[in-house]
N, C-alpha and C positions, 0 to 999 in steps of 0.2 A: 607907528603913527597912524593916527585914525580919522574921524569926521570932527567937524566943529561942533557944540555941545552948543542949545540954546541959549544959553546965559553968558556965553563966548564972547562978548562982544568984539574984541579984538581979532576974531579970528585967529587963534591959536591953535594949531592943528591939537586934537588929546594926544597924550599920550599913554600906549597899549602896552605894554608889555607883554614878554612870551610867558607863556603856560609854564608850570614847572610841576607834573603829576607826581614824579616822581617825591617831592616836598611837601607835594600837597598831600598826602598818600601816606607819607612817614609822620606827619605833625600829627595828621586826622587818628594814626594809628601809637600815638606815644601815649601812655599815662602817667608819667610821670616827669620829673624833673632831671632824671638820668636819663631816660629814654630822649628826651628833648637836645638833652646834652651829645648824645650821640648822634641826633639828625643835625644838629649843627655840625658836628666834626665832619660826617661825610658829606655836607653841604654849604663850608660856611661864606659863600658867598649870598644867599638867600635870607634874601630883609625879611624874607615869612617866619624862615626858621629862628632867625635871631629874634624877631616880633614876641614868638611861641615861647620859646624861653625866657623873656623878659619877661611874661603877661605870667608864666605859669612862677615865675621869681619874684611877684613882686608881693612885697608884704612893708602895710603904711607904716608901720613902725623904725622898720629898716631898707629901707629903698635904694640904696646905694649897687646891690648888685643885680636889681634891675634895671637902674638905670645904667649901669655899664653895658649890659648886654644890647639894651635897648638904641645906644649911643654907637654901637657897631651895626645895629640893624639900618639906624640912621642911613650912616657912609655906605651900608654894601645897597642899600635901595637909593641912595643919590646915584653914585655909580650903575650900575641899574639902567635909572632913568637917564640919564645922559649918551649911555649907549645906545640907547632907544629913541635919541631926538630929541628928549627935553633939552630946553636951553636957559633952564633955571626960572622957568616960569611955564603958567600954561596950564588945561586942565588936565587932570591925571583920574579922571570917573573912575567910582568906588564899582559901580554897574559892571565895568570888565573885570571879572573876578581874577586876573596873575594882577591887577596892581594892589591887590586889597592885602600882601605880605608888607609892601612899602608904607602903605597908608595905614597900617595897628605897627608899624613899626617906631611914625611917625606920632603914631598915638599914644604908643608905650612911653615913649620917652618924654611926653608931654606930660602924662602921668607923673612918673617917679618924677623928673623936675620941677611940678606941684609939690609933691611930697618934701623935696631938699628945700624949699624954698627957693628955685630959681627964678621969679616972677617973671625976668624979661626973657628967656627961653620959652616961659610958657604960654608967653602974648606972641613971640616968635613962631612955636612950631602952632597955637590955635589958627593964627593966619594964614601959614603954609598950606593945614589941614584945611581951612575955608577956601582957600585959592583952588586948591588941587580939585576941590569937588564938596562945595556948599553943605550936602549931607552928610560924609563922612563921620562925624564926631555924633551925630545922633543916630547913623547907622550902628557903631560901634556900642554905643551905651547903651541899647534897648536888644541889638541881636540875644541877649542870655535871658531877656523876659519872656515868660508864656506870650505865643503867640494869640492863643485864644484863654476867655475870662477861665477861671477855676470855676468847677462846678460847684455850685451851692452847697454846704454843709449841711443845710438844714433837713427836719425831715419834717413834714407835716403828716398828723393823724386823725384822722376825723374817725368820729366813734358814735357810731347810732345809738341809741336806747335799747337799752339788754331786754 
């Protein structure tokens, strides 16, 4: 449990979750979608891990087995949060980086339930994701953009008189 967030008004203490290097370490180092599968086995209590693999499963055409995995990530990051204080409400800042597994987990599954067509899951968990921490859903959808413009392609030549 942590400080109260400006936008707090309720004074709800945040909620902080503990650090998990060791997940954060094995996600950062998988390429692939068996490697992901393997950091979930030796970890699968971590809403990061199950996040990871849902994000790295998800494909719009066929969403269904990200959204499973993603629907596990849900439950091991509520659990999670509950052990840590939440009380089903409250802010959960994206800013402390161990809650940002629960929060793309929260996200994932918002995703793929776009994709099935769940609309009221997805007004569901957008809320959630607003409650927990106003920026979340624009932190997640711009983190994979350049952070700075691309360099101009063009070339200009200026050519004096031969």
């Amino acid at each position: 449990m942590g400080s109260v967030s400006g936008n707090n008004l309720l004074g709800t203490p945040e909620t902080r979750l503990p650090a998990e290097p060791e997940v954060q370490a094995a996600v950062a180092a998988a390429s692939d979608i068996t490697e992901l599968t393997a950091v979930v086995t030796e970890h699968p209590a971590s809403a990061l891990a199950w996040a990871a693999l849902a994000r790295a499963s998800f494909v719009p055409d066929e969403p269904v087995v990200a959204y499973a995995f993603a629907r596990v990530g849900y439950h091991r990051g509520l659990d999670a949060l509950r052990r840590n204080g939440w009380k089903g409400a409250g802010p959960v800042p994206w800013s402390h980086e161990p809650n940002r597994g629960v929060l793309r987990a929260l996200y994932e599954l918002r995703r793929a339930a776009e994709a099935i067509g769940e609309t009221d899951e997805v007004a569901r968990l957008t809320d959630f994701l607003s409650d927990a921490d106003e920026t979340v859903i624009a932190q997640i959808e711009t983190e994979d953009l350049p952070r700075d413009p691309a360099p101009p392609t063009e070339a200009f030549v200026i050519r004096g008189r031969d």
